[in-house]
TORLUM-434034 format. One record per residue (C-alpha): residue number from 0; residue in three letters; x, y, z. Coordinates in nm, 2 decimals, m for minus. Each point is the difference from the previous one (the first is absolute). Example, Ala and Ser with C-alpha at 12.3 -4.5 7.8 and 13.67 -1.06 7.14 Angstrom:
% residues 2
> 0,ALA,1.23,m0.45,0.78;
> 1,SER,0.14,0.34,m0.07;
% end
This chain:
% residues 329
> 0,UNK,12.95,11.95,10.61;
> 1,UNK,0.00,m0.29,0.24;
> 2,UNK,m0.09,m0.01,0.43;
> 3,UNK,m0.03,m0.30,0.19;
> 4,UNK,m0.17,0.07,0.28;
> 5,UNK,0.00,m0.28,0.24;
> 6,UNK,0.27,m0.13,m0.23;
> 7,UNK,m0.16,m0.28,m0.15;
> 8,UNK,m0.24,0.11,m0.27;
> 9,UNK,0.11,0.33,m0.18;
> 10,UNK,m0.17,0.24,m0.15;
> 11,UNK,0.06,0.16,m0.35;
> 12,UNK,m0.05,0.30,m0.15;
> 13,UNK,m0.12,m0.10,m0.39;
> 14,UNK,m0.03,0.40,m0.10;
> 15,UNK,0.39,m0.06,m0.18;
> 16,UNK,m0.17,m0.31,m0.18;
> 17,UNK,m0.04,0.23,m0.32;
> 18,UNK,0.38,0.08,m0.09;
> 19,UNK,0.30,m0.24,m0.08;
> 20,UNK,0.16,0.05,0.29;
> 21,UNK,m0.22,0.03,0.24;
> 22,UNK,m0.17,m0.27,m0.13;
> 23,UNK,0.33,m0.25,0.01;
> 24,UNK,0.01,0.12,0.43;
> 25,UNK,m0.39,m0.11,0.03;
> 26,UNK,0.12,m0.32,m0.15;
> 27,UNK,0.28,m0.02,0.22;
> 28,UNK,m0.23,0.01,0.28;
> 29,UNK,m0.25,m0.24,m0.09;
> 30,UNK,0.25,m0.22,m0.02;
> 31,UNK,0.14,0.03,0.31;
> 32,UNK,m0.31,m0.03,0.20;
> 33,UNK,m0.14,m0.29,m0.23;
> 34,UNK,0.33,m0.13,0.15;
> 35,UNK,m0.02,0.07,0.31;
> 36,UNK,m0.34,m0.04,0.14;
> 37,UNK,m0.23,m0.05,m0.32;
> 38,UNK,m0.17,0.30,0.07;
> 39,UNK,m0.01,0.38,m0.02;
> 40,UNK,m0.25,0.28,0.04;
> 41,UNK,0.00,0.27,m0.33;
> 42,UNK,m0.11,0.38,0.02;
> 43,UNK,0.03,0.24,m0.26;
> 44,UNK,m0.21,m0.28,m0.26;
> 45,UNK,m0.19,0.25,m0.18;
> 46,UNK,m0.34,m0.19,0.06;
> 47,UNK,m0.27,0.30,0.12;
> 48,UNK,m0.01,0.04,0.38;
> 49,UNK,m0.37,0.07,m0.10;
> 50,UNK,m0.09,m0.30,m0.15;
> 51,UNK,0.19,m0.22,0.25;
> 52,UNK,m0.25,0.17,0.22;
> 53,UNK,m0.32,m0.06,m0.18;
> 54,UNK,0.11,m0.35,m0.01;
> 55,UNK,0.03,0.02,0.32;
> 56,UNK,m0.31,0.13,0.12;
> 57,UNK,m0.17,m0.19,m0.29;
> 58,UNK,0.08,m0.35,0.15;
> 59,UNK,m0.05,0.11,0.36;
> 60,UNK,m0.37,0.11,m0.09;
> 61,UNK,m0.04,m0.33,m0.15;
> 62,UNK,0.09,m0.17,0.29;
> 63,UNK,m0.24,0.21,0.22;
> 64,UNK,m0.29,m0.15,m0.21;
> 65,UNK,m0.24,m0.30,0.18;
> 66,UNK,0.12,m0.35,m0.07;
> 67,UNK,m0.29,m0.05,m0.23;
> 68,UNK,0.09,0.25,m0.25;
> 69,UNK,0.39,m0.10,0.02;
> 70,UNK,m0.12,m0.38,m0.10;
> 71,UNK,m0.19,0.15,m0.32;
> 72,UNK,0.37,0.01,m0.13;
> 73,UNK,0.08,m0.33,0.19;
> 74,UNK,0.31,m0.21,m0.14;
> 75,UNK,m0.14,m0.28,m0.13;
> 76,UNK,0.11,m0.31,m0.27;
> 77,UNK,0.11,0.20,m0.34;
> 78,UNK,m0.03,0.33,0.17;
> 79,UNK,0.24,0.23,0.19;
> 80,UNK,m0.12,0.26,0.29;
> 81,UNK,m0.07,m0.02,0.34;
> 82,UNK,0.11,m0.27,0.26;
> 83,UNK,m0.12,0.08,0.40;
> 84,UNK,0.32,m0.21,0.05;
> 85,UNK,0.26,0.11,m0.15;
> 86,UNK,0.25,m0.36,m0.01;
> 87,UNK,0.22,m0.14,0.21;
> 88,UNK,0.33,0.12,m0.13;
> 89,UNK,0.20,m0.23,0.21;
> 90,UNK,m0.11,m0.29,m0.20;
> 91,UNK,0.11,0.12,m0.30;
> 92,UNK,0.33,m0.11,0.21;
> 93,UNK,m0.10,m0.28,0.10;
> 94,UNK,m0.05,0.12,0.38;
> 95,UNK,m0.33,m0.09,0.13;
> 96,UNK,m0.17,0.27,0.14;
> 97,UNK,m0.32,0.14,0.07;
> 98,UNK,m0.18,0.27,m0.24;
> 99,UNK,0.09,0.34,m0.03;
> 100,UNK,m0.11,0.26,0.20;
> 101,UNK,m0.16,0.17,m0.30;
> 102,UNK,m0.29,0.08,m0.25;
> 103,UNK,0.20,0.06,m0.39;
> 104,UNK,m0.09,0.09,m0.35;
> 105,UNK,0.17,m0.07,m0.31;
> 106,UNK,0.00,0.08,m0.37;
> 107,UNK,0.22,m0.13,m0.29;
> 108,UNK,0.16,0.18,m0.31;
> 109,UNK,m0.14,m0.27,m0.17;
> 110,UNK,m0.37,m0.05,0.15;
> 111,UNK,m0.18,0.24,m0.28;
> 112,UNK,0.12,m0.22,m0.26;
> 113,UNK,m0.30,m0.21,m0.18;
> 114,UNK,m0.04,m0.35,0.15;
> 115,UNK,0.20,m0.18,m0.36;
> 116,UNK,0.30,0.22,0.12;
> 117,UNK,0.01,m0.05,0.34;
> 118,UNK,m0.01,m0.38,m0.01;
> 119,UNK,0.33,m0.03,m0.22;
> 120,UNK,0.17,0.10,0.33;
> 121,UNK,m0.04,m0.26,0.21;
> 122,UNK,m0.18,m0.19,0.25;
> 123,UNK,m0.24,0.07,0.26;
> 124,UNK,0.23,0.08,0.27;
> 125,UNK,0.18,0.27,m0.24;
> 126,UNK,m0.18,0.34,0.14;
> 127,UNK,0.08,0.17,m0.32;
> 128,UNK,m0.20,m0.24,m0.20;
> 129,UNK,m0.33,0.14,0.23;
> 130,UNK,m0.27,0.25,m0.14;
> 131,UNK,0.01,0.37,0.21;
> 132,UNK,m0.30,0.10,0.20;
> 133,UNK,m0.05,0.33,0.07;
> 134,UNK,m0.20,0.13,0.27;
> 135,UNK,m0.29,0.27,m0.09;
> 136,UNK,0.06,0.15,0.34;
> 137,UNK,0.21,0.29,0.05;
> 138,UNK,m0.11,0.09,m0.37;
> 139,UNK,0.35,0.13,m0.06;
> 140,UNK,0.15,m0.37,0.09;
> 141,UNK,0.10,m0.14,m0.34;
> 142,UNK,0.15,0.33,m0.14;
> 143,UNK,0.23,0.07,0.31;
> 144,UNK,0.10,m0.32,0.02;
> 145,UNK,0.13,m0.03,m0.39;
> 146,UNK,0.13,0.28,0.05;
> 147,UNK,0.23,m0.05,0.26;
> 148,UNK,0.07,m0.35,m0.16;
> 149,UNK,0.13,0.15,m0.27;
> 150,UNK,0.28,0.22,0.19;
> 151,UNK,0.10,m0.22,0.26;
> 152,UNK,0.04,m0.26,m0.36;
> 153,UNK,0.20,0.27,m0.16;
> 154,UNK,0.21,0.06,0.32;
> 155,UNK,0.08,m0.40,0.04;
> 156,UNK,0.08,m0.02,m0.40;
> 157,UNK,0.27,0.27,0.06;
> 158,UNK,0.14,m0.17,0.37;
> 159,UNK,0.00,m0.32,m0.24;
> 160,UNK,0.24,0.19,m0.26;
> 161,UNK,0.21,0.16,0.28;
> 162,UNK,0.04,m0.30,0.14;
> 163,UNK,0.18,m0.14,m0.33;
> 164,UNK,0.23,0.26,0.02;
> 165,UNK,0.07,m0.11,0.28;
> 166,UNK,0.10,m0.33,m0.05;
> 167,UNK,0.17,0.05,m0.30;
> 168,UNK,m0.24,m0.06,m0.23;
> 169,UNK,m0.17,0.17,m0.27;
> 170,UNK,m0.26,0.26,0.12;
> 171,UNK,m0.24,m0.18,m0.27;
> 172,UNK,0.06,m0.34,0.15;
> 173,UNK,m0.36,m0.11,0.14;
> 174,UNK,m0.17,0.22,m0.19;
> 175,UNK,m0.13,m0.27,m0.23;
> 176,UNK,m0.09,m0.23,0.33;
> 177,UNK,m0.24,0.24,0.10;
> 178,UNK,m0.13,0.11,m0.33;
> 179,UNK,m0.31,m0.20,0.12;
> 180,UNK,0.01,0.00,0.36;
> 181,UNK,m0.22,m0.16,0.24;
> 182,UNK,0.04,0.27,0.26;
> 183,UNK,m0.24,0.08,0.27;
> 184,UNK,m0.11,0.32,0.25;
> 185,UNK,m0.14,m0.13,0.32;
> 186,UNK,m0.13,0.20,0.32;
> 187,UNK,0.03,m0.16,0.29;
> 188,UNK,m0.23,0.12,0.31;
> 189,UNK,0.16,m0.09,0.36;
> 190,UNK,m0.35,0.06,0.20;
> 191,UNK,0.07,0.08,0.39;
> 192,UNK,0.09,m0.37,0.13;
> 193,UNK,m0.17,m0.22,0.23;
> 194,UNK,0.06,0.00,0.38;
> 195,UNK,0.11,m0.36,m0.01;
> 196,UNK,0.22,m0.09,m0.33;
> 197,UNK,0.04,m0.36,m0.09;
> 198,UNK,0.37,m0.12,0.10;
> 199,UNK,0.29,0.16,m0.28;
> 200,UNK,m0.34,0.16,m0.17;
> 201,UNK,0.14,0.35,m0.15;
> 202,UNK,m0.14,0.25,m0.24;
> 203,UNK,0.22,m0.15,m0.26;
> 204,UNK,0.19,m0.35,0.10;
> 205,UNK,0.39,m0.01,m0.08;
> 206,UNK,0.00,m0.06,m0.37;
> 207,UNK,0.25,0.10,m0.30;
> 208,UNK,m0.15,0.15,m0.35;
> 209,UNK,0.04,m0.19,m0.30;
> 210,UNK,m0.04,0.16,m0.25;
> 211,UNK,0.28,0.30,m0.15;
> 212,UNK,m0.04,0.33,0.21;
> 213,UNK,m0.29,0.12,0.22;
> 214,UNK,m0.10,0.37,0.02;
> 215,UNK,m0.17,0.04,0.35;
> 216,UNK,m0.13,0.38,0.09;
> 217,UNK,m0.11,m0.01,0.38;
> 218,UNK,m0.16,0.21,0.19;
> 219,UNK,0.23,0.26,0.15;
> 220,UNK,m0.12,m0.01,0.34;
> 221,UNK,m0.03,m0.37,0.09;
> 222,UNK,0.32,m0.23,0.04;
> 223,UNK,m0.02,m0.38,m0.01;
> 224,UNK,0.20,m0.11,m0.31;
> 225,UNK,0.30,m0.21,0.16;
> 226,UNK,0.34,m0.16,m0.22;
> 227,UNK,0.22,m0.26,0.13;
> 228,UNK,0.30,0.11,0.02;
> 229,UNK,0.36,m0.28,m0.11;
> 230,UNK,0.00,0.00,0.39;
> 231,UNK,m0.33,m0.14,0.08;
> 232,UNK,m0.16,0.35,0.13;
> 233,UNK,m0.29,0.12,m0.11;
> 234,UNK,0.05,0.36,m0.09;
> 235,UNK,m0.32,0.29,m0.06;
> 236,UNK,0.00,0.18,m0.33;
> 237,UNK,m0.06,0.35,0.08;
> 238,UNK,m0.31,0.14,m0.19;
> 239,UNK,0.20,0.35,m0.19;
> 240,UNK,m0.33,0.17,m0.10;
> 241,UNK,0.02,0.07,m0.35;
> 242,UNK,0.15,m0.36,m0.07;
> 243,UNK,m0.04,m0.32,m0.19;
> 244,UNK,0.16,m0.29,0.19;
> 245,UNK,0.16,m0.28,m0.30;
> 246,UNK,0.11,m0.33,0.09;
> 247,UNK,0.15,m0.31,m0.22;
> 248,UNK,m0.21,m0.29,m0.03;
> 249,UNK,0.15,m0.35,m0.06;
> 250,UNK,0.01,m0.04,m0.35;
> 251,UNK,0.19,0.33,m0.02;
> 252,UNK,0.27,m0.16,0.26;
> 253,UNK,m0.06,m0.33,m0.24;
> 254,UNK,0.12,0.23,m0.29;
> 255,UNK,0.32,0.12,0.13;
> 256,UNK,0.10,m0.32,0.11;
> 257,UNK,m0.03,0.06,0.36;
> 258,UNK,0.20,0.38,m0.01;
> 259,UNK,m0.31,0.16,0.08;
> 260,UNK,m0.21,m0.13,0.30;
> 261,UNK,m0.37,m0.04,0.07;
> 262,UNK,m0.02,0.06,0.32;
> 263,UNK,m0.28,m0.11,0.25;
> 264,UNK,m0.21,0.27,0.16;
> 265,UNK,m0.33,0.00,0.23;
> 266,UNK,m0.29,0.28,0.09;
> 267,UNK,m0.01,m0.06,0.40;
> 268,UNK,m0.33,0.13,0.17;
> 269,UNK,m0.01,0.31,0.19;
> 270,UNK,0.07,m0.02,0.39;
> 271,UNK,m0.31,m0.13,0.24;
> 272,UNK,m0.27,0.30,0.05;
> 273,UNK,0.14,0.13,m0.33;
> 274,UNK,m0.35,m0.03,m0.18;
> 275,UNK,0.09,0.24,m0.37;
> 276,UNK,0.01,m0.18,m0.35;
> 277,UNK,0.23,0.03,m0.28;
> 278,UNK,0.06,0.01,m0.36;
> 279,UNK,0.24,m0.15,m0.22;
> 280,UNK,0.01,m0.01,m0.37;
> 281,UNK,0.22,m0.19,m0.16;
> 282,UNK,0.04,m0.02,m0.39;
> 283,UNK,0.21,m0.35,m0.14;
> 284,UNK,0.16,0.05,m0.30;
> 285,UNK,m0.03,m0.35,m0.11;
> 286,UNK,0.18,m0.14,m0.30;
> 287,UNK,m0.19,m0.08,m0.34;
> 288,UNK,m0.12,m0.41,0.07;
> 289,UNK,0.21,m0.17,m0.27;
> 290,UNK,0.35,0.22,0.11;
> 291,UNK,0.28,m0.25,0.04;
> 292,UNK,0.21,0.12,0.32;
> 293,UNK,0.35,m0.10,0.01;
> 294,UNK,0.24,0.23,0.13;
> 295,UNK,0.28,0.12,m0.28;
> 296,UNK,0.37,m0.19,0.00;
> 297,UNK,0.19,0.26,0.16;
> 298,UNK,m0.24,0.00,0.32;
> 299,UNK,m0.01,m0.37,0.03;
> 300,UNK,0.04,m0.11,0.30;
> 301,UNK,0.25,m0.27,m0.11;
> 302,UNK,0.16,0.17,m0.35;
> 303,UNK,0.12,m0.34,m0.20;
> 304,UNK,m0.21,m0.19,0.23;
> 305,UNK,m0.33,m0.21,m0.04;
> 306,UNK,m0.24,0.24,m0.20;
> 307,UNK,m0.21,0.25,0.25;
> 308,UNK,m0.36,m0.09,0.11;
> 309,UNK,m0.21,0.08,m0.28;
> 310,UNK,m0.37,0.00,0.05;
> 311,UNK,m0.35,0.17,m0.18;
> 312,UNK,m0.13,0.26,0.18;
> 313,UNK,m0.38,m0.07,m0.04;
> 314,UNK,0.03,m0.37,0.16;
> 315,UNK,0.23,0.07,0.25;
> 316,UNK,m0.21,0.31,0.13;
> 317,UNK,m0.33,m0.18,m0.02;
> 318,UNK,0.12,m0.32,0.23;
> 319,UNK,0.10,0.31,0.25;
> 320,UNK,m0.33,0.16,m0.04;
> 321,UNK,m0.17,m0.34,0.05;
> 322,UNK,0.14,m0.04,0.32;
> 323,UNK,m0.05,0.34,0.14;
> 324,UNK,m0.39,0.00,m0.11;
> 325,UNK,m0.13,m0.40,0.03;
> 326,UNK,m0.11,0.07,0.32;
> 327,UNK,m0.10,0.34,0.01;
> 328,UNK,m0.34,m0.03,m0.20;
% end
């Protein structure tokens, strides 16, 4: 059911999701680890070890392709898709720091909704509010990647309902705050570094998530993916083929008044001489724009106190995401 190795982030088998009981120990677990550390790996998901690798090997090919047909599909004002930097993720923080060590591509649940749709979410710096581009190049692109949106969206909807369970709550609870969600499926390409790295510049800078849960497949082979521990220590999650890594994002830890914790993480770059690339995909199960997030009475972190924090998802994400991209083009 549930390993630690390492003893930080634990990893949990999901196969007893499907029955009462084994269902009620899943919860149990999640729990625990969204506790503890804010993060644990799953197995046993159900999402097709075939598909995860088409996605895979989907992306990669992508990514092999000359600049010049990656910037067909350029991010650009209105439009969502390729950035040859990825962001500065510490600044999302408020840390300054130099860019990202990577290359990234995003698309949004959202971004093939007409253009009278999408802009009744939000402004500019909302990402779910921008129009998908798809590449033509590999031909099977679009299809693989909607594809594996779809499970890994399926997966996070069910970790979501676990995790009321979990808390105490009605499995149902945030159904109806993501019956519109502004979720997102990015890639992110770590290229082999350069010799000579700015001062503090990393693959991805120290940064939390903010939004509810991220699903992160990685590639089984390549390490890098670092939490900070309640000590200070950074501490490597293992890459356990076969696995999804999930971590809480801040308006999650926001929502349970603190119980649950967000916890700050990091992709460090691969030792000097060490000249291989890597590939993350992370999908952020975001919360619909207009969901009011406020954790329930009983997990308040003051019960009888001042009322909890209580924001709107859409706003408070966007003046994240405005920080994170204003400099990254």
């Amino acid at each position: 059911m549930e390993h630690a190795p390492g003893g930080f982030v634990p990893v949990i088998d999901l196969s007893d999701r499907h029955t009462p009981h084994g269902r009620a120990a899943v919860a149990a677990a999640i729990g625990r680890a969204c506790e503890e550390s804010g993060f644990y790996v799953v197995v046993g998901h159900d999402v097709p070890r075939d598909l995860i690798r088409r996605m895979h090997a989907v992306t990669r090919a992508f990514f092999e392709l000359p600049d010049t047909e990656k910037d067909k599909v350029a991010h650009r004002p209105g439009v969502s898709g390729y950035r040859r930097l990825g962001g500065t993720t510490a600044h999302s923080i408020d840390r300054p720091s130099p860019p990202d060590l990577c290359e990234a591509f995003a698309v949004h649940v959202t971004g093939d909704l007409d253009t009278a749709e999408r802009a009744r979410l939000g402004d500019r710096w909302a990402t779910w509010t921008l129009a998908n581009v798809w590449p033509e190049r590999p031909a099977d692109f679009r299809d693989v990647w909607l594809a594996y949106l779809a499970a890994v969206r399926d997966l996070a909807a069910d970790l979501m309902r676990l995790s009321a369970l979990a808390l105490g709550l009605d499995e149902e609870f945030f159904a109806d705050k993501f019956d519109h969600d502004g979720s997102s499926l990015a890639a992110n390409h770590y290229y082999p570094p350069p010799p000579h790295p700015l001062p503090g510049q990393l693959r991805r800078g120290p940064h939390t998530d903010f939004g509810a849960l991220t699903v992160l497949h990685q590639q089984d082979d390549r390490g890098g993916l670092q939490v900070l521990d309640g000590d200070g220590r950074w501490r490597d999650v293992a890459a356990v083929p076969g696995s999804f890594v999930v971590n809480l994002g801040d308006l999650m830890a926001l929502w349970t008044g603190g119980r649950w914790v967000s916890t700050m993480h990091r992709v460090v770059n691969p030792p000097p001489g060490d000249t291989s690339s890597r590939l993350s995909v992370p999908f952020f199960y975001l919360p619909n724009h207009d969901a009011v997030v406020q954790s329930p009475p009983h997990l308040a972190p003051d019960p009888g106190g001042a009322p909890p924090e209580r924001v709107t998802a859409g706003p408070w994400m966007s003046r994240k995401l405005r920080k994170l991209f204003a400099t990254a083009g």
